[in-house]
Wavefront OBJ file of the C-alpha trace (Angstrom):
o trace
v -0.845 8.960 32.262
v -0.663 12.245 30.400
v -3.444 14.405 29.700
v -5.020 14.908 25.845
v -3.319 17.418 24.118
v -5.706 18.564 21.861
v -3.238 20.591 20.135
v -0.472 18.234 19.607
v -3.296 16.246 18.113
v -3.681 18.765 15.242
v 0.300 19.023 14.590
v 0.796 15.356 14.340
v -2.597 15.505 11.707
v -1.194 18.556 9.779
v 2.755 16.772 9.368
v 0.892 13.024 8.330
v -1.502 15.520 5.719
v 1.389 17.546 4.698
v 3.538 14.273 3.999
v 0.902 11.828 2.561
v -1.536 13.837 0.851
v -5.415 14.548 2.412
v -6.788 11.742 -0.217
v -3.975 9.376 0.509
v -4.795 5.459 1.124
v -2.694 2.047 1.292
v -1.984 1.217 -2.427
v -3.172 -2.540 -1.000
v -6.462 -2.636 0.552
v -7.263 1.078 -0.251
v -7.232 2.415 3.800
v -7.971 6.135 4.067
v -6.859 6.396 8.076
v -3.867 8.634 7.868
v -3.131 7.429 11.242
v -2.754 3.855 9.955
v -0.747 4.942 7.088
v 3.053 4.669 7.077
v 3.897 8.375 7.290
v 7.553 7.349 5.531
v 5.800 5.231 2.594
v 7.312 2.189 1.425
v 10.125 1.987 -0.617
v 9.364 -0.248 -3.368
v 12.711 -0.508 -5.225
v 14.496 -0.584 -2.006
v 15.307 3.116 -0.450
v 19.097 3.450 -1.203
v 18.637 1.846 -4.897
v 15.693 4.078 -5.802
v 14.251 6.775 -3.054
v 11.337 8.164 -4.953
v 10.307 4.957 -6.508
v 7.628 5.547 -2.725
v 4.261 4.064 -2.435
v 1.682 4.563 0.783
v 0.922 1.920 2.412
v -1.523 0.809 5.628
v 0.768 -0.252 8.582
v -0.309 -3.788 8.247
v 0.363 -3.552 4.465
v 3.991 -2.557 5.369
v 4.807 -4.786 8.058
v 3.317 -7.543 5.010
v 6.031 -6.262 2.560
v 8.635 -6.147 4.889
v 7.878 -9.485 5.527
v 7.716 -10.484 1.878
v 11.456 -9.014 1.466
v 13.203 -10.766 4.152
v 11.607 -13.985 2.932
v 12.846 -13.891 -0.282
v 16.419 -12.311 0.811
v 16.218 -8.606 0.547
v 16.814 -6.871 3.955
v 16.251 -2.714 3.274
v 18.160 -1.832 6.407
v 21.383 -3.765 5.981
v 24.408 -1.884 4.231
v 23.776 -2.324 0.699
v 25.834 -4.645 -1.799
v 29.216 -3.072 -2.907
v 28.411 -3.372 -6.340
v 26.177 -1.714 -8.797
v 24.631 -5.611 -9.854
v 23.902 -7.323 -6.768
v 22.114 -3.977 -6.054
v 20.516 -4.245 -9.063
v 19.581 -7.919 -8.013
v 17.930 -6.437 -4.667
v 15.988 -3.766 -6.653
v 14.018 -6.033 -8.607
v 13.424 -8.341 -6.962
v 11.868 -6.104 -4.009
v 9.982 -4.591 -7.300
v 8.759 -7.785 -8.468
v 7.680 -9.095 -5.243
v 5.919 -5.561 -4.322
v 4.152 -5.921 -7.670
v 3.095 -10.058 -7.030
v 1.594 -8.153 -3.432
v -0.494 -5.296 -5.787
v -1.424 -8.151 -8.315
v -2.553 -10.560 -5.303
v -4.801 -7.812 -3.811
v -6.237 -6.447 -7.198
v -7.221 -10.170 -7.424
v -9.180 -10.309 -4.387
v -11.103 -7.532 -5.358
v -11.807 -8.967 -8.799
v -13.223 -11.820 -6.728
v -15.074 -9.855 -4.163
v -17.009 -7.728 -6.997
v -17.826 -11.202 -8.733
v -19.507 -12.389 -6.352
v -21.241 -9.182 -5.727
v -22.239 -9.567 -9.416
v -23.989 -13.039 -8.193
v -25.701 -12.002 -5.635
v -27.251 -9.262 -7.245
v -28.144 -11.857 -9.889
v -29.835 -13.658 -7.039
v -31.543 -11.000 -6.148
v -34.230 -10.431 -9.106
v -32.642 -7.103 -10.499
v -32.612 -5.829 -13.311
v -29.211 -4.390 -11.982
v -27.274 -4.804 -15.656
v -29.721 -2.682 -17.024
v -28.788 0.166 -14.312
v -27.470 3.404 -15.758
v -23.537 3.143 -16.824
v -21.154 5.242 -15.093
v -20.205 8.436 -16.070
v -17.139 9.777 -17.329
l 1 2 3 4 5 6 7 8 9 10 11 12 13 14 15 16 17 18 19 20 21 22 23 24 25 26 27 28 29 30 31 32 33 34 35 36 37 38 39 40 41 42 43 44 45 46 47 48 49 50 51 52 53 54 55 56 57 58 59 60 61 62 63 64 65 66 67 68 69 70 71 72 73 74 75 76 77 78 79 80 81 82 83 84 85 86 87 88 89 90 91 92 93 94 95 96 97 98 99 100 101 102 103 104 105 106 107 108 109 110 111 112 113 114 115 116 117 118 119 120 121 122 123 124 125 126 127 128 129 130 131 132 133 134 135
């Protein structure tokens, strides 16, 4: 087994903060962990269509879209179609189902902070009349 390596420790910190950002989290479920973050970021319009069209993502979140893709047909890593439509084709459809995966999530947490909204309701506070946010 090898010994900690403190300093390695930092490096590997400083490249995944120098790639991703300090405030960087999954564009899915919102992770902060840089070390669960794909340090590549996922190409949402397929890489060799599009390769800044780049979103973070959590490693589960990424292993979920890769998923999605090969389901529906869209492999990133085989050679891509000879011609400019069926690449086309590939793009948006990764796009679209990227965007179904965003929507699906967003969703979730709609649901999640309605039934926070009950609870509280539940609760006997007079939580509506709390101060609004500031802008």
């Amino acid at each position: 087994m090898a010994a900690p390596n403190p300093a390695a420790n930092d490096r590997r910190l400083a490249r995944r903060v120098a790639k991703l950002g300090p405030n960087a989290a999954c564009a899915i479920c919102g992770e902060r962990n840089l070390i669960a973050l794909v340090l590549h970021g996922h190409h949402v319009g397929l890489e060799v269509n599009d390769p800044v069209a780049v979103c973070v993502l959590c490693l589960n979140h990424h292993a979920v879209a890769q998923e999605r893709l090969r389901q529906i047909g869209v492999v990133e890593w085989e050679p891509p179609a000879d011609n400019f439509i069926e690449r086309q084709v590939a793009m948006l459809r990764s796009e679209a189902d990227f965007l179904r995966l965003l929507a699906e999530s967003r969703e979730q947490a709609a649901n999640a902070w309605e039934a926070f909204t009950r609870w509280l309701d539940g609760q006997d506070l007079d939580w509506r009349g709390w101060p609004k946010e500031e802008r």
